[in-house]
Structure formats: structure tokens, C-alpha cells
C-alpha positions, 0 to 999 in steps of 0.5 A, spaced: 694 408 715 692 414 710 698 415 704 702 422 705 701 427 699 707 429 696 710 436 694 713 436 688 719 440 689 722 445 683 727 449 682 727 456 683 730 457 675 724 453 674 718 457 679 721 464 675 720 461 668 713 459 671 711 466 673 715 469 667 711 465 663 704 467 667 705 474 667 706 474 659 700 470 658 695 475 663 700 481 659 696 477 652 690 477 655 688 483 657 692 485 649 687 481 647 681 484 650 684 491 649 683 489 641 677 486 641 673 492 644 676 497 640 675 493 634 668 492 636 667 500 637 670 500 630 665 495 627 660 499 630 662 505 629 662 504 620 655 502 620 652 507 625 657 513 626 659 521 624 664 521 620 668 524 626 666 518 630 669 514 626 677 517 625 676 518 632 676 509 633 681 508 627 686 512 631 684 509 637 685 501 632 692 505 630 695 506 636 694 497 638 695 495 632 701 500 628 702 499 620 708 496 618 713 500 614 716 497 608 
């Protein structure tokens, strides 16, 4: 007799924290893509770029990543 495999059952208010927490876990992974191409277009820009060019890519940072007003 083969054994039966068992569903494990949750809860809705249990099944709605897992997607809630999924969907903030894909939001940070695609911030943390978003970061990191334009910190890198950044980085290349300071050694490579016009002038131009590069205000361009700190406004670009800006917009991700704003200062903080103390």
C-alpha cells in the first residue's frame, strides 16, 4: 500500500502574509537591481564620462537614493 501525501493546510490570514511577504521580497529585488545598474553607470561614468554625462547619472542616483534633511 503506497502511503498518501498529506496537504498541509493553513489559514487564509496565513496564505495572505505569504503573498503580502512575496510580493515586498520581489518590490526589494527589483530596488535592488534598479541600484545597482545605476550605480554601476555611475561608477563608470566618474572614470569615463563628460561632464554632462555624469550630472546626468547623479540625478538619475538622486532619484533612488534622495539625502536625508537634518
Amino acid at each position: 500500500m503506497k502511503p498518501q501525501n498529506k496537504i498541509k493546510e493553513i489559514s487564509l490570514e496565513e496564505l495572505t502574509d505569504s503573498m503580502g511577504n512575496h510580493a515586498k521580497a520581489a518590490a526589494l529585488q527589483k530596488r535592488v537591481i534598479q541600484l545597482e545598474e545605476v550605480g554601476n553607470r555611475l561608477y563608470f561614468l566618474i572614470l569615463n564620462g563628460t561632464d554632462d554625462e555624469l550630472k546626468k547619472a547623479k540625478w538619475e542616483w538622486r532619484e533612488l537614493v534622495p539625502t536625508e534633511n537634518k
